[in-house]
N, C-alpha and C positions, 0 to 999 in steps of 0.2 A: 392122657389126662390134660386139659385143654388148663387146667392153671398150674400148671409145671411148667409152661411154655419159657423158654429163652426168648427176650428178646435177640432183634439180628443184630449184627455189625454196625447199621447206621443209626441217625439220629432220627427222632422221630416227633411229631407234636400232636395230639389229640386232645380234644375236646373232653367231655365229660362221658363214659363207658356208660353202655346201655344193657341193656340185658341182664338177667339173672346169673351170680358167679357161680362155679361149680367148685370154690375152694371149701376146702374140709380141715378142721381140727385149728389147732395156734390160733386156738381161742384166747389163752394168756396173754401172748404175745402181744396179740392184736390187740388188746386191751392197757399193756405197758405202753404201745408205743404212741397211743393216740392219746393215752395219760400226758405222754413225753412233748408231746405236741403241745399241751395246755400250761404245762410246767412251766413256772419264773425262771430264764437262766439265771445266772451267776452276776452278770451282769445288771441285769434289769434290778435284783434284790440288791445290789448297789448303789440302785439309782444312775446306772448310766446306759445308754444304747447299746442295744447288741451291736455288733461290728458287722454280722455280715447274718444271712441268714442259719434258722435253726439247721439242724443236722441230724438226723436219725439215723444209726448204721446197725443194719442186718449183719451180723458175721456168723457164717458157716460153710462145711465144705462145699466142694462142689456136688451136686446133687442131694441136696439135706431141703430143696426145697425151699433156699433163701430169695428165690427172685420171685416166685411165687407168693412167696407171704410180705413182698415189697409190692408188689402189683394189686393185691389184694386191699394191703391196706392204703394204698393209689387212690384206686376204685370207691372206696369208704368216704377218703378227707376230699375227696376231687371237685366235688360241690363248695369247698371254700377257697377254690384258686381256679376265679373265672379265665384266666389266661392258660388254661389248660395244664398237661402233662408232658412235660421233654422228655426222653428217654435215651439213654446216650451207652454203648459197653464200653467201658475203659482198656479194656484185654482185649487183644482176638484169642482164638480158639487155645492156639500153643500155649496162653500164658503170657507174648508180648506187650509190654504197655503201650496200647494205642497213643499216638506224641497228641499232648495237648493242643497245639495247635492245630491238628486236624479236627480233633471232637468240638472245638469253640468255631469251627469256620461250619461247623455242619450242625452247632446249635443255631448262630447265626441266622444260619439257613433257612432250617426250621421256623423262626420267628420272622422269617421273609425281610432278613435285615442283609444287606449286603456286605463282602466284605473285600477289600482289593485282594487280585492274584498277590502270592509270594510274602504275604503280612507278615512279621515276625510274632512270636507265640505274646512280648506284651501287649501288643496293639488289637491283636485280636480277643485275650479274654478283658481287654479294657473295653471292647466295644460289645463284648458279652453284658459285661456288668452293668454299661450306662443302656444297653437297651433291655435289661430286667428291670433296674431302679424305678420305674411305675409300675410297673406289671406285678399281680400275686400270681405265681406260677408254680409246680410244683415240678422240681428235678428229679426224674429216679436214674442213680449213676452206676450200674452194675457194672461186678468184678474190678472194681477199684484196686489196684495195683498197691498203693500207700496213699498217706495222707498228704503228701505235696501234690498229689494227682487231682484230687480231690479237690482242695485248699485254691488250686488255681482255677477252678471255676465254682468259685462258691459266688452267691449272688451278692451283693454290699446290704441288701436291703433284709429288713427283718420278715417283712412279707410274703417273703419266698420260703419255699420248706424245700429241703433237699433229702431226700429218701439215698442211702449209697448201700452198695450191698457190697463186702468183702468176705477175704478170708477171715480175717483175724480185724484186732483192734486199731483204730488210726489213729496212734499215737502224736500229736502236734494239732490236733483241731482241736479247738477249746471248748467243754462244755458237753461233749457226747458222752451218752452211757451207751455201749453196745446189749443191743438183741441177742445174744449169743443160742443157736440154735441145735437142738440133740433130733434126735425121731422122733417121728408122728405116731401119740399116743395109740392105744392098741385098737379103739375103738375105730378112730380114723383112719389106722395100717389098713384093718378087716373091710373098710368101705373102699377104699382106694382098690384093694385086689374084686371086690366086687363088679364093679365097672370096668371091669377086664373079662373078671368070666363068667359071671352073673350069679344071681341068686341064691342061684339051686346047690351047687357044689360048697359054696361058702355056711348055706344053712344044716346040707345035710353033714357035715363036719368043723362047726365051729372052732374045736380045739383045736386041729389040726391049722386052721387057719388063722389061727391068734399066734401057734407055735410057727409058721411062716414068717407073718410079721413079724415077729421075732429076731427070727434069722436073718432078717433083711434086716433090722436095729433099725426099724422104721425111717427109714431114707428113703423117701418118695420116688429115686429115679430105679433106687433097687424094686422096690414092689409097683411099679410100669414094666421090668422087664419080667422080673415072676408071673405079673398078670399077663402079661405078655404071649411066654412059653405054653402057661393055662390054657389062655383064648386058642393059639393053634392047637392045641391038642384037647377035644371035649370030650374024650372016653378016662383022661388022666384024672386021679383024686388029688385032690390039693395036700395031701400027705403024699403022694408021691415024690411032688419036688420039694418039699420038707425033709425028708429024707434022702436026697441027693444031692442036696445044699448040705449038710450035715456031712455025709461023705467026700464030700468035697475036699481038695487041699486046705488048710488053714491061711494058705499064704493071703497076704491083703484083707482090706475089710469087706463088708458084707457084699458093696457094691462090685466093686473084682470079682468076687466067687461067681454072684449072680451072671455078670454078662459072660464070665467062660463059659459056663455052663448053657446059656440062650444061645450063645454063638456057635459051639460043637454040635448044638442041632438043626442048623441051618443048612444045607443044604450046598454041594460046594460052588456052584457057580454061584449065589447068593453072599456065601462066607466073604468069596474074594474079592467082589464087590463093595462089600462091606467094610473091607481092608483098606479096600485104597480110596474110600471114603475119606482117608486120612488127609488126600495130598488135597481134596477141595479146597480152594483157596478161600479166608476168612470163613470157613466150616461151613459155608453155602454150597449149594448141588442143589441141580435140575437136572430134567432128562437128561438133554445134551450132556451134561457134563457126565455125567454118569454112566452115560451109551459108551462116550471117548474114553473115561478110566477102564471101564471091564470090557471094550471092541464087543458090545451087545447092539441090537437094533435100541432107538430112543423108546419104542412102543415098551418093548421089553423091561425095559430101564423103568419107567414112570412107573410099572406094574412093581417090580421090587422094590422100589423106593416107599410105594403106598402100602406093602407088607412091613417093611422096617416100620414105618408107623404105629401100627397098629402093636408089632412086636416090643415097640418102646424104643426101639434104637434112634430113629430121626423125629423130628418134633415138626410138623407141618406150620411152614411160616402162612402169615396172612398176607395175600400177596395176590393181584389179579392172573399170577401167572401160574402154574405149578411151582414153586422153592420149599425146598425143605433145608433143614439144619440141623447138624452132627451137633448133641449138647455138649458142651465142654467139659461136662464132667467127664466123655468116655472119650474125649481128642487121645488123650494121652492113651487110652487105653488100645485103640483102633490104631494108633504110629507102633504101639508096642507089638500087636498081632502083626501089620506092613510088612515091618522089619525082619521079624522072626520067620514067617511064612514066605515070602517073594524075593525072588534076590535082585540083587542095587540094581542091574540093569534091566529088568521088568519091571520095575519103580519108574527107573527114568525115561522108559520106553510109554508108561501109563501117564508119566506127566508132559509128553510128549504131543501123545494122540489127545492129551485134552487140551491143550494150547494152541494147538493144529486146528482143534474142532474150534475156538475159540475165537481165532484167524479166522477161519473162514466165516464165522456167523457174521463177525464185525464185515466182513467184507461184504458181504448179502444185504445186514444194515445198513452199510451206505451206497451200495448199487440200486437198490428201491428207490431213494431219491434221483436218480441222474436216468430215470426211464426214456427223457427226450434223446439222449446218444444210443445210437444203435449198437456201439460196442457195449456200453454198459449192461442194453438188456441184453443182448448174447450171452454177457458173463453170468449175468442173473440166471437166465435160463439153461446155463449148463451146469448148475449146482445142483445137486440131488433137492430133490422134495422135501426133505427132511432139515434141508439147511435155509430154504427160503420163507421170505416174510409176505402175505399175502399184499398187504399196502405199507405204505411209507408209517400210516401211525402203528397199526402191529411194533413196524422195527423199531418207532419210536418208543414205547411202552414196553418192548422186552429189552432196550438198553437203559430206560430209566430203573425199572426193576434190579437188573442185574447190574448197576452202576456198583454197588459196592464190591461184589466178585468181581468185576471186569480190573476195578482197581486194587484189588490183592491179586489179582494175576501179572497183574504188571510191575510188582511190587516184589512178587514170584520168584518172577523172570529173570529179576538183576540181584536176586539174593547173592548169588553163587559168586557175584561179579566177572559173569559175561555179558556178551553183545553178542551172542550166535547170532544167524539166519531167522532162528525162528523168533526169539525174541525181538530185536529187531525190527519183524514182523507184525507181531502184536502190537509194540509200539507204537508203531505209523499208522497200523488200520486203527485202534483204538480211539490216536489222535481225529483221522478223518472221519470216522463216525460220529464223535462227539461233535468237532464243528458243522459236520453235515446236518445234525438235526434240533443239535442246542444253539451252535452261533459260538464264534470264539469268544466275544465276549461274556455266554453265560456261562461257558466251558472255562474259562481261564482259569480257575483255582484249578482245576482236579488236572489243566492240560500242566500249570505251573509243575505241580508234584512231580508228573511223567518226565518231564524235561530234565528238573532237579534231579531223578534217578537215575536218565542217562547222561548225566554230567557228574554225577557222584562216579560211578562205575568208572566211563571215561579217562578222570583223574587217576583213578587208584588203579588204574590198568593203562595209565599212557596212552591211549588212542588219540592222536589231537583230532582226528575228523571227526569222531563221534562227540569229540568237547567241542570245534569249531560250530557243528551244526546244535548242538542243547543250548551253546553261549549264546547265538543268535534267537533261538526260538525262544530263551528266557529273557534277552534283552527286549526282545519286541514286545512281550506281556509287561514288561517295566517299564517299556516306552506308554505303552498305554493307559495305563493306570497313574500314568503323570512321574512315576520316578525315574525321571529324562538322566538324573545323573550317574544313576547305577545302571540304566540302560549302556551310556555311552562307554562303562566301564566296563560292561559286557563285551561290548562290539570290538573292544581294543582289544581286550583279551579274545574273542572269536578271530582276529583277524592276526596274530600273530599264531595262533593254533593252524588257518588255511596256510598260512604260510612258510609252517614249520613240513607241512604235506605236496606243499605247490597246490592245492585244489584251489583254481583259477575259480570256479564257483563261490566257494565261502570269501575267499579275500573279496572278491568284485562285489559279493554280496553285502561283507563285512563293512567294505568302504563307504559305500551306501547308506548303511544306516550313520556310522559314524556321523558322516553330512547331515543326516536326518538330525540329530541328534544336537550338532552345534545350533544348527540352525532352528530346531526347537528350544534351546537356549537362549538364542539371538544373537550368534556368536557367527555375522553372515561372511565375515572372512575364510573364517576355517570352513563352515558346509559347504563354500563355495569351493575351495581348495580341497576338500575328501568325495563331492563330487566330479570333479575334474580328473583325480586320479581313477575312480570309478567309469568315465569316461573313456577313459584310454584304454582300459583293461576291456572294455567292452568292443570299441571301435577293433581292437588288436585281434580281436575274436570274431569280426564282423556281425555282430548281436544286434541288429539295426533297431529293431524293437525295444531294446533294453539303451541304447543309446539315445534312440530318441526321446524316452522316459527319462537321461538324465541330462540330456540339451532343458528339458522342463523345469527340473528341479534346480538345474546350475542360474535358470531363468528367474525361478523364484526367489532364490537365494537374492541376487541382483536386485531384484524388485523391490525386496525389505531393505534392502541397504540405500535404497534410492538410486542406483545406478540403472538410470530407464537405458540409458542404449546399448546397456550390454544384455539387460535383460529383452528388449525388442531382438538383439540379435539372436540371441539363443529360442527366445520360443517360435523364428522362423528356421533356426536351424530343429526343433522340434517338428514343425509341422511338418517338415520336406521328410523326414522320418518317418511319419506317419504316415505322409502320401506314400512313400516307397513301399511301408510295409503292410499297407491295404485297409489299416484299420481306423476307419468313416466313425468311428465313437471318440475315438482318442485324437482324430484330427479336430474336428467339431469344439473338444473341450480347450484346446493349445490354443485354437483362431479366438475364441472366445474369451483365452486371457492374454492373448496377444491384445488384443480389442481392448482390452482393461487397462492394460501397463499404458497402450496409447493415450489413453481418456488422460492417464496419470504425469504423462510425458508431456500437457498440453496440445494434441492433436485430435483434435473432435473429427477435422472430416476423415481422417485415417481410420478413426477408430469407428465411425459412421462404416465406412466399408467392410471393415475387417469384421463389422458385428452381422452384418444384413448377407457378406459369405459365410459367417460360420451358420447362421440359423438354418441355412440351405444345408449344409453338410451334417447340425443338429437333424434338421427333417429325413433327413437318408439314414442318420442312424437311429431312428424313431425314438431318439429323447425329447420327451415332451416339457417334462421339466426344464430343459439348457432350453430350450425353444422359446419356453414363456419369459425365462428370464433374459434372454438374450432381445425378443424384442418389448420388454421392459426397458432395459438399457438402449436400444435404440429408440426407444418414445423419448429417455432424460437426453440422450445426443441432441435431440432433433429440436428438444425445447431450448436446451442451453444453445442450440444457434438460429432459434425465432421462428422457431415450426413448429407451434404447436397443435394446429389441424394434422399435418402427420404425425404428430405425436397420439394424437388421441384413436388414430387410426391402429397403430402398433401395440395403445394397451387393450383395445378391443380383440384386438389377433391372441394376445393372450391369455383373454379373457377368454375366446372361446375357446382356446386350446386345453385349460386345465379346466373352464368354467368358474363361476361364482363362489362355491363352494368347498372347493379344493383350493382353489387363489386361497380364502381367508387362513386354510388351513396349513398350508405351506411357507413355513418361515423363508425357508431360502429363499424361494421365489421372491414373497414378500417384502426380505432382506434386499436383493437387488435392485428394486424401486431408490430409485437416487442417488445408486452409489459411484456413476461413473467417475464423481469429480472429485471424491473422496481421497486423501493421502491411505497410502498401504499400508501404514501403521494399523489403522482402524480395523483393517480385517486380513492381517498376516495371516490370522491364524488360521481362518478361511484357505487364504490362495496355499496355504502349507497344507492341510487337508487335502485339498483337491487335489493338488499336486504327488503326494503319497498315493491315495487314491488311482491316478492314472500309471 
């Protein structure tokens, strides 16, 4: 029944719903609540501003059919909040209360408002509230946990309505009367089982099917699975399972009896399936996942998955992909079957093979993209059929989809507080996937979380390498987003972790950014001195590539401080690095600001030279960009020493290199028009980019 549907896990924002509703009955209801909508608060008949927006809360159990009659009456007011419909679950499937801070960076989202990696829970429902404060939008907040849940994303503005669906009452919000919901009256019980097994059966025994709904105490998720049992069986009278429901155990309410009774006639490869539907991470399942819990073919899978549907058990999400979702009213009840039927180690053998199959997709995910190396398509190509993405967008759209399972898998992983192999695993393909096809930067919040997990775990289990390595990946997202000082405090702490282990990697790594870090501060003493020690950790290794990368940095460092002859020294002891270790991109870029510190050092014909060799070494590594900017800079060389027919000769070369139209549109480029003579103050923050960069 398409309006019992659960929303999923994540947040979501639509527009105004089309189409004709199939909901039935809580015709009262739906009448109180949009009364409640019209209603003076407390406030207002005070004569003063409400504080934050209205609040209507649905409370009932799980499966009584409260998110349905919250979506319903969505659908009705949706026409007086042009800014659409948010939709957000506060709980996952267990019962956990989803941490606000995640549900406000993925309202955020939704309202295509940006939010930095790693934001703490005020900063982001403040930036919740100041980008509702125009907008009339409507919230609907299911499985609300309590009223503090709630409370911290309530809108400021009165214009917003918030729709919340709970258990019970949320005691601490000012001004709610609760919906409080029973069963669907008897008329609507007898339609709802109609649309399961049709007309005929319901007509030629009315009584019998009013005494159904009955039994079911009219709980919409109980009569989808009644209707359910009906539909497969069309020789049964609907007093058949009236009568078997009655014989039934008393234990539990209506909804208990019902799914024992739909489940003992399942069939058992189906049953067990059914069972370990439990371990689905955030109660989402696709084939794949599904294949992996029961070791069935995915074909197989998709076909029982689309029988549970029908049977009442999964609720078909709306989704370009195949997903379906275990409704939370029976999580509990499907971990109670798990338990009872499978023993621990065919549990953890099932969440095993589904984190395996998990691995591996993520790895097929970002092998699609890297089709120009020969080994990656090997890799692709020795993966079964079954696990491959026809093109890079396929992969892309089955990890946007599956973004919210992929991150309760990972979530999973480090419940137990380990770092196995396989986890582990997960981890790092997840990470590559995500930058592979989002970009670190649009990936950064959901990459922050993973890091934060393997640094929580880390801690509370002493591994310093696994904290050396999370310290560093979560100071770099800090570095980014501009908090240089919690970054640095990262790196200190990652670097006493590599070196509680000796892993020469992490320290040499850790020093590195430390430098970054001062010297993103402007502190060019110190980055010059945690580069240096960097240096030596490297040279000691003969890491020639990684050295001559920090001959650059130690250059730049110099550069900001105005020490031109230490930095001319060091970005020639860069380039000889470069020349040794073959790589024509990274030479190109070092001659280029070797070329610069000179212009800065007072030496135009030096830097004349050193610009007109790098654009030759620019042209071999076919940057077009250094090329046009480079004989840019030699046009300003060439005027600043009374040449301006050569000069005009060099902006034409760059002109035809990017052309007309690309020039206006290229800041950098553009940027470098005039800058030889420039102090380094004006564009540190440039040669410190670039510099990281290479």
């Amino acid at each position: 029944m398409t309006d019992q549907v659960v929303e999923t896990g994540d947040v979501r924002l639509t527009g105004h719903p089309s189409g004709e509703s199939r909901f039935l009955g809580r015709t009262r209801e739906l009448k109180e609540l949009r009364a409640d909508i019209e209603r003076a608060g407390l406030d207002t008949l005070a004569g003063r501003k409400p504080p934050h927006a209205r609040v209507l809360l649905i409370a009932g159990r799980p499966g009584s059919g409260r998110t349905a009659l919250a979506e319903e009456l969505a659908r009705q007011v949706a026409d007086r909040y042009p800014d659409g419909v948010l939709r957000a679950r506060l709980s996952d499937p267990d019962g956990t209360p989803v941490p606000v801070e995640r549900t406000a960076r993925d309202l955020l989202a939704a309202l295509d408002q940006e939010a930095p990696a790693g934001a703490c829970e005020d900063d982001l429902t403040d930036a919740l509230r100041t980008a509702l404060a125009d907008r009339r939008a409507l919230l609907l907040l299911d499985d609300a946990a309590d009223a503090e849940h709630v409370g911290a994303l309530l809108p400021d503005t009165p214009d917003c309505l918030v729709v919340a669906v709970s258990g019970g009452p949320l005691t601490g919000i000012s001004d709610v009367r609760p919906c409080t919901l029973g069963g669907l009256d008897a008329k609507s019980g007898v339609e709802l089982l109609s649309r399961h097994t049709g007309s005929v059966r319901i007509t030629v025994d009315p009584r019998a099917a009013e005494g159904l709904a009955e039994e079911c105490q009219g709980q919409p998720a109980a009569l989808m699975l009644a209707g359910g049992w009906l539909a497969a069986r069309p020789q049964a009278a609907v007093s058949d399972l009236a009568k078997q429901l009655r014989a039934e155990d008393a234990e539990g309410n209506a909804l208990n009896r019902v799914f024992r009774l739909a489940c003992a006639a399942l069939p058992a490869t189906a049953a067990r399936m059914l069972r370990l539907l439990a371990l689905a991470p955030a109660g989402l399942v696709d084939p794949q996942t599904a294949s992996a819990l029961a070791g069935c073919s995915v074909a197989g899978a998709r076909t029982t998955l689309d029988d549970f549907v029908a049977l009442g058990f999964l609720h078909a999400v709306d989704s370009p992909l195949p997903q379906y979702e275990v409704p939370g009213c029976l999580h509990a009840e499907l971990r109670v079957l798990a338990e009872r039927h499978e023993r621990p180690a065919e549990l953890q053998l099932a969440r095993a093979r589904m984190l395996e199959r998990t691995v591996r997709l993520l790895q097929a995910c970002r092998a699609i993209t890297e089709t120009d190396s020969p080994q990656a398509r090997q890799k692709l190509l020795d993966l079964p059929r079954a696990l491959r993405f026809s093109t890079p967008r396929a992969a892309a759209e089955w990890l946007r989809v599956t973004r919210p399972a992929l991150l309760a898998s990972a979530r999973l992983a480090v419940a137990d507080g380990q770092l196995d192999t396989l986890a582990r695993r997960l981890m790092s393909q997840l990470v590559r996937a995500m930058v592979a096809h989002v970009g670190t930067q649009a990936a950064a919040p959901d990459l922050y979380d993973i890091h934060s997990l393997v640094l929580d775990v880390a801690e509370r289990r002493n591994l310093p390498r696994e904290r050396a390595a999370a310290l560093l990946n979560l100071g770099d997202l800090d570095a980014r987003t501009g908090r240089t000082a919690d970054a640095l405090a990262r790196y200190r702490a990652a670097l006493d972790a590599g070196r509680e282990v000796n892993d020469p990697y992490a320290t040499g790594r850790a020093m590195e950014s430390v430098g970054g870090a001062h010297l993103e501060l402007g502190d060019f003493d110190r980055a010059t001195d945690w580069f240096g020690r960097a240096l030596v950790e490297r040279l000691a290794r003969d890491e020639r590539a990684d050295a001559a990368r920090l001959y650059g940095r130690i250059a730049t460092a110099h550069t900001c401080a105005g020490r031109y002859g230490e930095a001319l020294r060091n970005w020639r002891a860069a380039i000889a690095g470069h020349r040794k270790s073959g790589d024509v991109a990274a030479q190109a870029r070092a001659l280029s600001e070797l070329a610069r510190v000179q212009g800065y050092a007072g030496r135009p014909e030096e830097s004349l030279r050193t610009c007109r060799e790098a654009v030759e070494w620019a042209r071999r590594a076919e940057d077009t960009r250094l090329q046009a900017a480079l004989h840019l800079r030699v046009a300003d060389t060439l005027e600043h020493l009374g040449d301006p027919a050569a000069a005009r000769l060099h902006r034409g070369a760059a002109e035809r290199i990017l052309g007309e139209h690309q020039e206006d549109e290229d800041g950098p480029v553009a940027a470098s028009n005039g800058d030889s003579h420039r102090k380094p103050e004006a564009d540190a923050c440039e040669i410190r980019s670039a510099s990281a960069e290479d």
